[in-house]
C-alpha positions in Angstrom: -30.1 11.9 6.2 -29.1 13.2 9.6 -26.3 15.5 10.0 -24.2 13.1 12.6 -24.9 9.9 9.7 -23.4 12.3 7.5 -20.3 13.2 8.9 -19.9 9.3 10.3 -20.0 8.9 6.3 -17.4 11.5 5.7 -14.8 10.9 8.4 -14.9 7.0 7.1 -14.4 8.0 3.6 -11.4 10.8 4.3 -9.6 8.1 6.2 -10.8 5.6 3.2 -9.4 7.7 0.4 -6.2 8.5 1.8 -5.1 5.1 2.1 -2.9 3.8 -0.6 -4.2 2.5 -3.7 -4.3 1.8 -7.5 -5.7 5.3 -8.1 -3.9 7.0 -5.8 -0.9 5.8 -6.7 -1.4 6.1 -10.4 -2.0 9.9 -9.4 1.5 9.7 -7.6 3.2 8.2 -10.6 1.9 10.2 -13.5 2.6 13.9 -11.3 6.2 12.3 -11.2 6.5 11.8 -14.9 4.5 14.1 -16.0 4.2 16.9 -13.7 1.2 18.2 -12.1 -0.6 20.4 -14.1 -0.5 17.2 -16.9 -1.0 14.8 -14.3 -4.6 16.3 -13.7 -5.9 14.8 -17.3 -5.5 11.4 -15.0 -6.9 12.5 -11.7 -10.2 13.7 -14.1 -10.5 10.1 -15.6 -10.1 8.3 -12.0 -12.6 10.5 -10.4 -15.0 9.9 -13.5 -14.6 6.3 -13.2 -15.1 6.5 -9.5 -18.6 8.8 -10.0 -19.9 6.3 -12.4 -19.2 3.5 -10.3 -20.5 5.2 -7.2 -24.0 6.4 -9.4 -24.1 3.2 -11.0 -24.7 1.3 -7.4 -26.7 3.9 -5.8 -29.3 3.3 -9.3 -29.3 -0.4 -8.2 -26.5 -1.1 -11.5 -24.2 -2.9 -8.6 -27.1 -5.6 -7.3 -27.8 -6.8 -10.8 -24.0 -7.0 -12.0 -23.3 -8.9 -8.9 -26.9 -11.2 -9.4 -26.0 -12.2 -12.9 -23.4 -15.6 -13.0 -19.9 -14.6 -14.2 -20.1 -11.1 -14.5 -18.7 -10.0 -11.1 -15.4 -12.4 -12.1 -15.0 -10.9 -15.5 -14.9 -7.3 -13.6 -12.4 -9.0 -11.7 -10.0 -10.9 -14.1 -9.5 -7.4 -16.2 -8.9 -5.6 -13.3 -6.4 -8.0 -12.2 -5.1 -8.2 -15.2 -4.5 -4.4 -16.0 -2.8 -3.7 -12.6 -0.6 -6.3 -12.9 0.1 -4.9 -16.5 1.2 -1.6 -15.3 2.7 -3.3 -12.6 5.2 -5.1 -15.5 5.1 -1.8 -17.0 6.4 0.1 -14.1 9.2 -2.3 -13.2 10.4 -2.3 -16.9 10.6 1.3 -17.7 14.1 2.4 -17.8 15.8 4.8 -15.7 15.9 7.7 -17.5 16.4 11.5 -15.4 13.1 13.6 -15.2 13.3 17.3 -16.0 11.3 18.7 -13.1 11.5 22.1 -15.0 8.1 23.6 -14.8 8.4 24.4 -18.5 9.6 21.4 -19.6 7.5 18.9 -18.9 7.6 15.6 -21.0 5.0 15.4 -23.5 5.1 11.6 -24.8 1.5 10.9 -23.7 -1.4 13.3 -25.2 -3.9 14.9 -22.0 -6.4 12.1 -23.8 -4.7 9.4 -23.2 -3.6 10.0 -19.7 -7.1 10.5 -18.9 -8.3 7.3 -20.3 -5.3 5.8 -18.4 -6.8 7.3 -15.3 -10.5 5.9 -16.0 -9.4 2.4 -16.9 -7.5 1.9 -13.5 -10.5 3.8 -11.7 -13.0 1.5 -13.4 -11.3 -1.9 -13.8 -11.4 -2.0 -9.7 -14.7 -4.5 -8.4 -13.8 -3.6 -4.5 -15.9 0.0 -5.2 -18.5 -1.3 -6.4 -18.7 -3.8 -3.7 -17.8 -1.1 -1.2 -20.4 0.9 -2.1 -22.9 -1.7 -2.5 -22.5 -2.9 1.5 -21.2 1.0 2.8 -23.4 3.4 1.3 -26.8 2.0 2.7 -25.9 1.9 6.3 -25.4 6.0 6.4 -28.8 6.0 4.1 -32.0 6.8 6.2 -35.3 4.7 4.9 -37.6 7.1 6.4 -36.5 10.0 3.9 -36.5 9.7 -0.1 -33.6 8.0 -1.2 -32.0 9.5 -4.8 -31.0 12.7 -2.8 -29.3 10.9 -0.1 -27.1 8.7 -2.3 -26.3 11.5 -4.4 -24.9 13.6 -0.8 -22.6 10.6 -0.4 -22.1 10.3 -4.2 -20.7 14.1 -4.1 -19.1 13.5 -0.3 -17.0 10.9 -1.7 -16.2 12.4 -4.9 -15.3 16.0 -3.0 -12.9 13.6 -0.5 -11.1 11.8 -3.5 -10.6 14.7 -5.5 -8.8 16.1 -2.4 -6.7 13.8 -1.7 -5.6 13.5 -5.6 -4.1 16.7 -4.7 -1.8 15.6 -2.0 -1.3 13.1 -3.6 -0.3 14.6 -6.6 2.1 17.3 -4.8 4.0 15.1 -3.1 4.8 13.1 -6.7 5.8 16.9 -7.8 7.9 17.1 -4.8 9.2 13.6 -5.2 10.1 13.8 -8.5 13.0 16.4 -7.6 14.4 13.4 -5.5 14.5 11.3 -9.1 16.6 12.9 -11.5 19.3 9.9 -11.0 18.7 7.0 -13.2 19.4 5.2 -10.6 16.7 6.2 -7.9 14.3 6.9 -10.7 14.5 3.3 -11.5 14.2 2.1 -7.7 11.1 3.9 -7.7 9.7 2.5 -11.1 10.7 -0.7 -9.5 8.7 -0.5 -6.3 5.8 0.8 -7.9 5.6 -2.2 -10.2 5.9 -4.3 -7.1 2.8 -2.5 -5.3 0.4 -2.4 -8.6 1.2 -6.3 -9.0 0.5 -6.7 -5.2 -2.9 -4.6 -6.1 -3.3 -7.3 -8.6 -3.1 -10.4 -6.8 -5.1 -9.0 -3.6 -7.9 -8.0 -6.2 -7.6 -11.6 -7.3 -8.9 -12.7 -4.2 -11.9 -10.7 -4.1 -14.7 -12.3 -3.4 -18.5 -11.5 -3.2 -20.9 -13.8 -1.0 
């Protein structure tokens, strides 16, 4: 892989990663409730979701899942399905203060299960393994061996994802001092539902040719 193909790749996929979405704003959501040292059991189980994914196409995983009848809208249906979930979750929780006390941080949900909270939403999402199935390619070069260029972009992206997690995950730290009314708290569980039910229905009309 040439250096210039390689920084194309990465200056696509910083932009990519910092735009909006079901795992970043899952990250944004738990660092509010949770706080952020808890909320990095969830940024662990989206970023192993999106490794496996990413592996998973570069091994040629993503042009037989997509090959075989059915199995691409199954993907689908439970990703849909989960985010609008959360999405009924989030809009239902109550509006309860948060203690953004750094030694008091709420401790309903155990490190595992915030992590498998993280991997389902990272892995219940069919657009990456799409993206990765058309994007990754064009920054691969066919003259050199393959396996260590896919695993460059593999590690590219992961490096880029985990960063932005981060800000992410700060600025739900930061936010959550702005939440300790009921009232706002609940505004914000409110529009959160809102935006993982619009996640929903746009992955609802995914489609692969």
């Amino acid at each position: 892989m040439t250096l210039h193909n390689w920084w194309l790749f990465t200056g696509a996929v910083f932009l990519l990663c910092g735009t909006p979405g079901p795992n970043m704003l899952h990250i944004l959501s738990r660092s509010v409730e949770m706080g952020l040292k808890r909320s990095v059991a969830a940024m662990a189980g989206c970023l192993l979701a999106l490794v496996l994914v990413l592996t998973a196409s570069a091994a040629g995983v993503t042009t037989l899942l997509l090959a075989v009848p059915g199995a691409f809208d199954v993907l689908r249906y439970a990703g849909v399905a989960y985010l609008i979930y959360l999405g009924i979750k989030a809009w239902r929780s109550n509006g309860a203060p948060i203690d953004v006390a750094e030694g008091e941080l709420p401790r309903t949900l155990s490190l595992r299960a915030l992590f498998r909270g993280g991997f389902a939403i990272g892995i219940s999402n069919p657009k990456l393994i799409l993206f990765a199935a058309a994007f990754f390619p064009q920054f691969v070069d066919p003259a050199f061996p393959k396996p260590p260029q896919f695993a460059l972009l593999v590690v590219t992206f992961a490096v880029l994802e985990s960063f932005w997690y981060g800000v992410y995950a700060l600025g739900g730290r930061s936010l959550a001092g702005y939440l300790e009314r009921p009232a706002v708290k609940r505004l914000f569980n409110r529009a959160t539902g809102v935006i993982f039910i619009g996640f929903g229905l746009a992955l609802l009309r995914t489609r692969h040719s």
